[in-house]
C-alpha positions in Angstrom: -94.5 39.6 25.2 -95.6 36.7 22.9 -98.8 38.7 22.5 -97.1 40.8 20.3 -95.1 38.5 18.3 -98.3 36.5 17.6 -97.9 37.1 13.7 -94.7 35.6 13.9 -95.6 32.5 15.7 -96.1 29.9 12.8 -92.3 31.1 11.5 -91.6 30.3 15.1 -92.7 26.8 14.9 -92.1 26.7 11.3 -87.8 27.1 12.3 -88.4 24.5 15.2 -86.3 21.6 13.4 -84.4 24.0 10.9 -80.8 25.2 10.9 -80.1 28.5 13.1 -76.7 29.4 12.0 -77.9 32.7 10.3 -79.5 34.0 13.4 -78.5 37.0 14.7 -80.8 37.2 18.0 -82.9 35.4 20.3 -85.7 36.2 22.5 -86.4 34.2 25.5 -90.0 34.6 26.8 -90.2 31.4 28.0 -91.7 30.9 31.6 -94.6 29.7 33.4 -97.9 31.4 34.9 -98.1 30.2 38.1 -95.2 32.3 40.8 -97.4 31.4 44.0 -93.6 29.4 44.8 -91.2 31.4 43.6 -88.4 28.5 44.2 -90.5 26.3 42.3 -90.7 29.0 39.4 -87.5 29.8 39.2 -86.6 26.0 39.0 -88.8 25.2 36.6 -87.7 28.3 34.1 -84.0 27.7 34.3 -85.2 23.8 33.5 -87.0 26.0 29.8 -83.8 27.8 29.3 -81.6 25.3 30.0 -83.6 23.3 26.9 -83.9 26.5 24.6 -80.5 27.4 24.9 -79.3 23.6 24.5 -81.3 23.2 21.6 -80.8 26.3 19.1 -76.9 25.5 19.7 -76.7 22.3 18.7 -79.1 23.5 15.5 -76.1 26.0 15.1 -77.1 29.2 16.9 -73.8 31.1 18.4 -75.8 35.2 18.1 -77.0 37.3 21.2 -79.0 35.7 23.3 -82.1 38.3 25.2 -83.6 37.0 28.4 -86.9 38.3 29.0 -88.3 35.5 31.2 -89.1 36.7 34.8 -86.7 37.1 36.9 -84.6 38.4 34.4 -81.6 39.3 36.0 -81.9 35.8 38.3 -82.4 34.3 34.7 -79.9 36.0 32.9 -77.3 35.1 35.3 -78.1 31.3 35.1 -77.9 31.7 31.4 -74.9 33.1 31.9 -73.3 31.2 34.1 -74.4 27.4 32.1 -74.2 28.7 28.8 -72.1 32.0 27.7 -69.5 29.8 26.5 -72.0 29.0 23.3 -73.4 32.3 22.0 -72.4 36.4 21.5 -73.9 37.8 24.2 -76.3 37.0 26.8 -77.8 39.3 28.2 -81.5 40.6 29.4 -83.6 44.1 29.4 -83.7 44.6 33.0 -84.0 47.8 34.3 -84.3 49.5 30.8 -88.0 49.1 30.8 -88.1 50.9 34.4 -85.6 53.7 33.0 -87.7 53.9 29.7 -90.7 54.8 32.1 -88.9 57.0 34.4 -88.3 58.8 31.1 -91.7 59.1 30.0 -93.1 60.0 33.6 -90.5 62.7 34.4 -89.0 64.2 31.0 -85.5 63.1 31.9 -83.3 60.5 30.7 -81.9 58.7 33.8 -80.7 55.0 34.2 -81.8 52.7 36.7 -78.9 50.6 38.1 -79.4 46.9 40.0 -82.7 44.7 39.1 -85.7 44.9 37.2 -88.3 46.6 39.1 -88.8 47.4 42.9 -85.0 47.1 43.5 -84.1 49.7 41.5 -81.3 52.0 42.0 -81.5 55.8 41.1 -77.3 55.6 40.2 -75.7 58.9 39.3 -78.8 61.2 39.7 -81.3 61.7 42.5 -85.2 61.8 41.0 -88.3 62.6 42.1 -89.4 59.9 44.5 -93.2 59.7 43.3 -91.8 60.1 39.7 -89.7 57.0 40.7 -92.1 54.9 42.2 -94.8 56.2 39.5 -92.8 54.3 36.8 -92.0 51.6 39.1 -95.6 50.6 39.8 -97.1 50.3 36.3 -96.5 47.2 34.9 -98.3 46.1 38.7 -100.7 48.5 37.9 -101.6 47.0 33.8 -101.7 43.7 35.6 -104.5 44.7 38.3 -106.6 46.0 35.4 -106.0 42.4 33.8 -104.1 43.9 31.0 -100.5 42.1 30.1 -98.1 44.6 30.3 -96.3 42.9 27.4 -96.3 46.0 25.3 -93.3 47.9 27.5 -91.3 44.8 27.7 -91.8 44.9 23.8 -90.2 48.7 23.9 -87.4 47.6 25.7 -86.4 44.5 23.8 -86.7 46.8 20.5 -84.2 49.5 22.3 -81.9 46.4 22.7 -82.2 45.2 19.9 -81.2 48.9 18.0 -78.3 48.7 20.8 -77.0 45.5 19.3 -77.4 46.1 15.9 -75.4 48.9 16.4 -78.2 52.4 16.1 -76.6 54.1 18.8 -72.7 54.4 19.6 -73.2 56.2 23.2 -73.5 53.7 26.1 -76.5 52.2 27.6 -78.4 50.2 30.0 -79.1 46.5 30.3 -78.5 43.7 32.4 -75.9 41.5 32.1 -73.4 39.2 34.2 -70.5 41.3 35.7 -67.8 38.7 36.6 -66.5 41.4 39.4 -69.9 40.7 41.2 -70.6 37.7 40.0 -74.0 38.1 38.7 -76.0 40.1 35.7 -77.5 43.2 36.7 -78.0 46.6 35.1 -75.7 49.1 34.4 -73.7 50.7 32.4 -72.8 49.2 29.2 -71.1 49.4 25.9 -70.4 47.1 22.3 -67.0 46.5 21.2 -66.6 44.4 17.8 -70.2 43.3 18.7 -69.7 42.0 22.4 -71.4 43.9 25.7 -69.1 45.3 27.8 -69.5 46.2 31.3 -68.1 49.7 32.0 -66.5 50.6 35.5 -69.1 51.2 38.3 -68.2 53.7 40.6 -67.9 51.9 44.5 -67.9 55.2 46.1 -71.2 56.2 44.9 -73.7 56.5 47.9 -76.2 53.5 46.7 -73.6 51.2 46.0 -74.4 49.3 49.0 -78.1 49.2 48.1 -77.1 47.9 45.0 -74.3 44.9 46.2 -77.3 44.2 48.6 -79.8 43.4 45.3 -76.9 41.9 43.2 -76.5 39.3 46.4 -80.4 38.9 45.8 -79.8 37.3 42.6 -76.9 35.4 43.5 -78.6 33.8 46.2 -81.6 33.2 43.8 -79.6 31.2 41.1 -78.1 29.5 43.6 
């Protein structure tokens, strides 16, 4: 994603020792290349976030926070957990870059519940499975052609961004921590006064217990 926000970069470092009470939003990329140990990765991210988030709060940051480091919803929930008591919201794009694509590939506007990518849960509507696995498969596919896939991400953080500045009044999809379940995931959402609100999730849906089984992923993950 930083590929696109290369313009922006010297105001980036330009900010670095600068007040941030005026801030609205901020956009975690942070995260490192190598995920041939994915304990190891995930360690060594929440150890970025954990220094991000400390730092723009004590520099006076308190606005919506956007995790877009992989694993997001793993992330997210970290975040979460260490750190929601500081800022608006914290919350993460998650499977609206998978819905987003679904949309493009099949001409209908469906949300993806659960995480980020493979794990994705068809909710409320039953889809095309090569439609589905179509729009789950290219971001892998960009990467296998040595592309960065940054761009969609890009799309997605925008959306979220509209969501939060308050574009679109209906309610949306996003990841973030559900204290029922105890972890951030996508679903459902909506804004109140400005905060992210988690609306109801049906239990007696058929893939509910495909999706407890991925929110147990993540808990397991942060963990």
């Amino acid at each position: 994603m930083i590929l696109d926000l290369i313009p922006f970069s010297n105001n980036i470092k330009n900010v670095s020792q600068n007040d941030l009470s005026s801030f609205e939003t901020l956009i975690v990329t942070a995260g490192i290349k190598d995920e041939s140990d994915r304990l190891l990765f995930i360690k060594n991210s929440k150890v970025m976030i954990d220094n991000i988030l400390t730092d723009v709060y004590k520099r006076g940051f308190k606005g919506n926070v956007i995790i877009v480091s992989n694993p997001t919803d793993v992330l997210s929930t970290y975040a979460y957990i260490n750190h929601h008591e500081k800022f608006k919201n914290i919350l993460s794009t998650g499977t609206l870059i998978d819905s987003l694509r679904l949309k493009m590939i099949s001409g209908r506007d469906i949300k993806l519940y659960g995480l980020h990518g493979k794990d994705c849960v068809s909710y409320f509507e039953d889809v095309n499975v090569d439609n589905l696995n179509e729009a789950l498969d290219i971001g892998y596919e960009i990467q296998k052609l040595g592309f960065n896939s940054s761009y969609g991400i890009v799309l997605a953080t925008c959306k979220l961004l509209d969501y939060l500045e308050g574009n679109y009044n209906d309610s949306f999809i996003a990841s973030i921590y559900n204290s029922k379940y105890n972890a951030s995931f996508s679903h459902d959402l909506v804004i109140e006064d400005g905060i992210v609100k988690s609306l109801l999730i049906d239990e007696e849906n058929k893939n509910f217990i495909k999706l407890k089984e991925y929110i147990n992923k993540v808990i397991k993950e942060v963990n």
